[in-house]
Each structure stands twice: as structure tokens, then as C-alpha cells.
C-alpha positions in Angstrom: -0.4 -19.1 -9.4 -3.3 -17.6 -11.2 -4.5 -14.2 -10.0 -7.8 -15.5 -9.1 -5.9 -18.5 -7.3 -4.0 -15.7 -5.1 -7.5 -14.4 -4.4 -8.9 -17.3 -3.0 -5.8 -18.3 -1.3 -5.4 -15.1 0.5 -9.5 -14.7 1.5 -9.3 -18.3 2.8 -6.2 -17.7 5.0 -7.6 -14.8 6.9 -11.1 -16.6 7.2 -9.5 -19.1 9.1 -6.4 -17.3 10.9 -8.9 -14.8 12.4 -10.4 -17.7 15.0 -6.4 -17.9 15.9 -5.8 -14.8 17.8 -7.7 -12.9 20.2 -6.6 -9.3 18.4 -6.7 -7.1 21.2 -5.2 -3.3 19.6 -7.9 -1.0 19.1 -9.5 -0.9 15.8 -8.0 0.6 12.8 -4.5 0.7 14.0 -3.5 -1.7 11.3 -4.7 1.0 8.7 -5.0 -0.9 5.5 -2.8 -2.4 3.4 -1.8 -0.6 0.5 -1.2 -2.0 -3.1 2.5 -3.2 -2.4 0.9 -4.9 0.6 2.2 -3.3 3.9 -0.3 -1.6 6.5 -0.6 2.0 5.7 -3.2 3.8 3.3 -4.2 2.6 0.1 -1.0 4.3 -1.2 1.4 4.9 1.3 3.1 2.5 3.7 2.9 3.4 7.5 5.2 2.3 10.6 2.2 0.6 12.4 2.3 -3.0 11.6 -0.5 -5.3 10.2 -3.3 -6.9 12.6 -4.6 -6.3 15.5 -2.3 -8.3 17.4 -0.5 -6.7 20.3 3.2 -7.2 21.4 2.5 -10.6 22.7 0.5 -11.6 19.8 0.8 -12.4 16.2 -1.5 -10.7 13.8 -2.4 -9.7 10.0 -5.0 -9.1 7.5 -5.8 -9.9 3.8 -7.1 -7.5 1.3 -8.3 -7.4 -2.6 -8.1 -3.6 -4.2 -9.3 -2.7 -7.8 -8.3 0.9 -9.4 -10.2 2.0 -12.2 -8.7 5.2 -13.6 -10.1 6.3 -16.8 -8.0 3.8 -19.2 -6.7 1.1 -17.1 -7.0 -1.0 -14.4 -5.0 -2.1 -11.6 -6.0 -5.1 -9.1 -4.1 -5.8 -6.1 -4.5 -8.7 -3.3 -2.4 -10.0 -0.6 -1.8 -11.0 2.9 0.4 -9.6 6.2 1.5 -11.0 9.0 2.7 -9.5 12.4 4.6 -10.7 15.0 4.1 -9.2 18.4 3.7 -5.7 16.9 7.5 -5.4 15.9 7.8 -7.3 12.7 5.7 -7.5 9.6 5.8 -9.8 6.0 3.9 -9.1 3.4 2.8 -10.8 0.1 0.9 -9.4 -2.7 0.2 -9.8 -6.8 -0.7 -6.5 -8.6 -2.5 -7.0 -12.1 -2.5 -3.9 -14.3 -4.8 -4.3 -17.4 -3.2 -2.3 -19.9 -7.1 -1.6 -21.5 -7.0 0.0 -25.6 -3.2 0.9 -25.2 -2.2 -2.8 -25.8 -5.8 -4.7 -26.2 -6.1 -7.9 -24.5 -2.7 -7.6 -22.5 -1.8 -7.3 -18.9 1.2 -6.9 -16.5 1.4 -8.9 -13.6 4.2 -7.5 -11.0 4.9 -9.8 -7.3 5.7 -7.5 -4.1 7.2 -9.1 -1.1 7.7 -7.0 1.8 9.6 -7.1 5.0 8.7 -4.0 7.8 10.5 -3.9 11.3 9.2 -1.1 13.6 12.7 0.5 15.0 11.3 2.7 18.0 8.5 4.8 19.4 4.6 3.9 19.7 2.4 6.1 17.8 -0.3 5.7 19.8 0.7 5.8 23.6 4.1 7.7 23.7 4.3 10.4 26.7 5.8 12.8 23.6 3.0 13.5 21.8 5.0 14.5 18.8 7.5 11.4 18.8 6.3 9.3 16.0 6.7 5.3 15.4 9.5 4.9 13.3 9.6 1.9 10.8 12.4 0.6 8.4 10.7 -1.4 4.9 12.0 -3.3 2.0 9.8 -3.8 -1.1 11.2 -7.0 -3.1 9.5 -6.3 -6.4 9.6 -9.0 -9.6 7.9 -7.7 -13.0 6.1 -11.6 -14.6 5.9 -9.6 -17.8 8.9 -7.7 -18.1 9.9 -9.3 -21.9 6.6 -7.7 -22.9 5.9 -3.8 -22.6 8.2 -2.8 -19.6 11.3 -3.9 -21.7 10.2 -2.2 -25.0 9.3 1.4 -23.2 13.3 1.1 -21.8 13.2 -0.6 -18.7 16.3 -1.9 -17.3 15.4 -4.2 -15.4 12.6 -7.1 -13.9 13.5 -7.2 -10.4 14.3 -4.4 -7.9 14.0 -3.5 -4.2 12.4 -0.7 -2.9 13.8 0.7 0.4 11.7 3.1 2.9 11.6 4.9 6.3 8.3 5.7 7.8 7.4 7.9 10.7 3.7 7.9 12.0 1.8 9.4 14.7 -1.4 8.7 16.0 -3.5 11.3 18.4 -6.2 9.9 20.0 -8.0 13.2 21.3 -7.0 15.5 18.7 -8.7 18.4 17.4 -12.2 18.6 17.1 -11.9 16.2 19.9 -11.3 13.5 16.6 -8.4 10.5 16.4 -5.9 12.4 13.7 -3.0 10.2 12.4 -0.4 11.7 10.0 2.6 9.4 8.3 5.4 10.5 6.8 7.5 8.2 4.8 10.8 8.5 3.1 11.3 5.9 0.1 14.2 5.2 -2.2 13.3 3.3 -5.6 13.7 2.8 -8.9 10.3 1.4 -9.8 8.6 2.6 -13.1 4.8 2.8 -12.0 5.4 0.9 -9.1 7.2 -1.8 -11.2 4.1 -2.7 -13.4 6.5 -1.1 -16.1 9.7 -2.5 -14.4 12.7 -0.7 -12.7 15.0 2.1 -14.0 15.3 3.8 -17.7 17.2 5.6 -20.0 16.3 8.5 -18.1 17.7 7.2 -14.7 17.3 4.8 -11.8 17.1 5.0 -8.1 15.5 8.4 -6.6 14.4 9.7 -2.7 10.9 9.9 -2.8 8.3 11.7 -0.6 5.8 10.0 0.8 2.5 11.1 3.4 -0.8 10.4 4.3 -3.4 12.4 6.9 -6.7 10.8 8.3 -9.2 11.4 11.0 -11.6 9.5 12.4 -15.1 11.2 10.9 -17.0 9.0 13.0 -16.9 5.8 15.5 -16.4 3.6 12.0 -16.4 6.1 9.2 -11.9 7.5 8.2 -11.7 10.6 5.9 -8.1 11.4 4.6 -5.9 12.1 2.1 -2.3 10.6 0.6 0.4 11.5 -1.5 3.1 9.9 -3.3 6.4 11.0 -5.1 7.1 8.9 -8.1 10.5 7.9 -10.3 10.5 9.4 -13.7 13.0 7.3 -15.5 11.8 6.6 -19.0 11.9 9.0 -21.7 9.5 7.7 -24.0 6.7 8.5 -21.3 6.6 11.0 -18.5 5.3 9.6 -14.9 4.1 11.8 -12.5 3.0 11.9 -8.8 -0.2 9.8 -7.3 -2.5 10.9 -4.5 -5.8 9.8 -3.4 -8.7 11.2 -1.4 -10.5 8.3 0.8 -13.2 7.3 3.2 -13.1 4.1 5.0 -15.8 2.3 6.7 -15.8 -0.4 10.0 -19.1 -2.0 10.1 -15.9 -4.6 12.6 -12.9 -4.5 14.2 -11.7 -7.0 11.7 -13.4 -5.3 9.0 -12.6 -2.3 6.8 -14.0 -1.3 3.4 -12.4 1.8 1.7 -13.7 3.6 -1.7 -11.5 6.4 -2.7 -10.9 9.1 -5.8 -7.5 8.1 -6.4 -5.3 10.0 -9.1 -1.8 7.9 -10.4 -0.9 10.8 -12.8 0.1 10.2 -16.0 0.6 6.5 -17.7 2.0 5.5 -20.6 0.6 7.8 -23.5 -3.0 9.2 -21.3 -1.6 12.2 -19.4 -4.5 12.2 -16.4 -5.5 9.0 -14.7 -7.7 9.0 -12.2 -10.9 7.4 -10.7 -12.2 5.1 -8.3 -10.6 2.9 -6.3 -12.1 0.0 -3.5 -10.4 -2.2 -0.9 -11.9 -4.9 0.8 -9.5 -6.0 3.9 -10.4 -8.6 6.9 -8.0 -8.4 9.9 -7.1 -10.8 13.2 
């Protein structure tokens, strides 16, 4: 399918899933879905699970995000589903536009995902320090990978990223704001995600440290932050560590836009990427 194909496809499912489910969790407790496609932060997957749907209910949301650090650009869109707040699948197609490195060429990577939420409820537990605890695969397949992933070193076009997330939600916490805090624990071997495919001459599968912190600013308006560990496995170019700083508005409880400084360290041969990054998500 052509990118702008996945676009419409992925608008016009939500458009006409929303009408489908009566999407009774509280707003926001979806988060939004983050470039790989899971429910999280733009970043960061989370162990809550996509939709508003509760544990009798099936749920999801689709997005469409654009980065634009200072020499690139990165478009990802995609849908998730939930079933009765236990199970989540995801889809998504991630275009990077590879700007005056290699004119005129992009990488296209596919991420499917498969989330099951193991114990705990991050928003109503008696504990208020036991957090929802999620287990995630990543199924990642580089389009391109015969192009610039293989000739940086790459080993390989396909790979799975596995992760452990542990979130915690606190309605009334302080300055009397909702606080959430994740914490998740990922294992990959993915060169920029995948858009420059999976292990190197330098190495392949790492542990990775993941997190992301947000408060409610307002009755629609999320401030927060998020960090990610990445795999440094080709010599020809070092990769560094992302992290974003984000707002993200409600003007519905189906709605969400977020606009965010987001920082993906260094790529290929720039050694500071960052700028701004937008997501548009609906959610049933």
C-alpha cells in the first residue's frame, strides 16, 4: 500500500468504528499512540491499552504523526485495537525522508505490535504504588533495507522488539493534578527504530531504558516529558538517546492533538536532531 493509502485507510476506520462502541474509560487513559503504534507517549509504549473501551468492551484509536528535526523527516500512522482492556494489536507504517543526505530517497519501515496487560490497574488499585504491568512485541520489517540500511552495515530487514512496561496513574496527585509515570524495559536490536534496519558490525540486541512523566495541566491540556535508550550498533554512525518534551490538548474524549520538541539524537552523519513533532489521534 502507498503511504498516503495507509492514511486514508486508517482515518476512515476510526471515523466509522467510533459509532461502534460506547467508550466508557475516562479520557486520556489510552495516552497516545506512539510512532511504533502502541498506546503510550509519542515515544514510549505504556501498559494501558488503546481506546476507551473498558473490560467488557472493545476499543482503539488511529493516529498520523510528522517529526521534523532539523534534516529529516519522519511520518508515522496507524491504528489499535483493544479488547476488553486486556489485549491490544497494533499496525503502523513509518516514512523517514532521508532530506540532503540521500536527495529524493526515503525509508519506509512496517511495525506490528501485540501488547497483553499481565496484572494491576493503574488507575484504581488500593496500592497506590502497584503499577499496571504490560508485556509487548514489536514485529518490525525494513521495505528499504537493500538501499541505505544495508550499505551503513545492517544485518538484517526484519526483527522483533520485546518490552515490559510498568505504569501508574494517580488521579489526585500533587498539586491536587492526575500524574502518570511509565517505566518500560525494552530489548532490541533496532537501528533508529528500524528505519536503518536491525543489528551492526558494532552489535545486536541490547536492554534498553525506557520512561515517560505527564500531568494533567488542565481539564484538556497534558504537559510531560519522555525518554528513550537507543541501540548503538553501527560503526560507521554513532546513535544516541531520544527524548521529547510535550503538551497535549482534548478539545474530546475521542480526540487528542499533541505538538512536542522532540530530540532523536544523532542520525546518520548530523550529530543533533531535533524539532517539532505533531500527532493527530481519534479514539472509541
Amino acid at each position: 500500500m502507498e503511504f498516503r493509502t495507509v492514511i486514508l485507510c486508517a482515518l476512515a476506520s476510526v471515523a466509522a468504528a467510533r459509532s461502534a462502541s460506547s467508550a466508557d474509560r475516562l479520557a486520556a487513559t489510552g495516552g497516545v499512540q506512539q510512532l511504533e503504534g502502541s498506546a503510550g507517549g509519542g515515544l514510549v509504549p505504556w501498559a494501558l491499552v488503546a481506546g476507551l473501551g473498558t473490560d467488557a468492551q472493545w476499543g482503539g484509536s488511529g493516529f498520523c504523526t510528522q517529526v521534523r528535526p532539523a534534516h529529516f523527516r519522519l511520518d508515522s500512522c496507524g491504528l489499535a485495537v483493544g479488547w476488553h482492556d486486556r489485549i491490544e494489536a497494533s499496525v503502523a507504517r513509518l516514512r523517514f525522508d532521508l532530506g540532503q543526505t540521500v536527495p529524493g530517497q526515503s525509508i519506509r519501515m512496517d511495525s506490528v505490535g501485540l501488547k497483553l496487560r499481565l496484572m494491576g490497574d493503574a488507575l484504581f488499585d488500593d496500592n497506590p504504588w502497584r503499577p499496571q504491568l504490560a508485556l509487548g512485541l514489536h514485529y518490525k520489517h525494513n521495505l528499504d533495507f537493500d538501499g541505505v540500511p544495508r550499505a551503513l552495515g545492517a544485518r538484517r530487514a526484519n526483527s522483533i522488539d520485546a518490552w515490559l512496561a510498568a505504569t501508574r496513574v494517580w488521579l489526585s496527585g500533587p498539586l491536587g493534578r492526575t500524574w502518570l509515570a511509565d517505566l518500560t524495559l525494552r530489548n532490541s536490536e533496532a537501528n533508529q527504530l528500524g528505519i536503518l534496519g536491525f543489528g551492526g558490525d558494532q552489535g545486536g540486541r541490547h536492554w534498553l531504558a525506557e520512561g515517560s512523566l505527564a500531568a494533567f495541566a488542565g481539564d484538556a491540556l497534558v504537559v510531560g516529558a519522555e525518554y528513550r535508550q537507543k541501540p548503538d550498533n553501527l560503526g560507521v554512525f554513532r546513535e544516541q538517546r531520544a527524548w521529547d518534551a510535550f503538551v497535549a490538548w482534548l478539545p474530546a474524549k475521542q480526540a487528542s492533538v499533541t505538538v512536542a520538541y522532540a530530540d532523536l539524537g544523532a542520525i546518520a552523519d548530523h550529530p543533533s536532531e531535533r524539532g517539532p513533532y505533531l500527532s493527530l489521534q481519534l479514539a472509541w
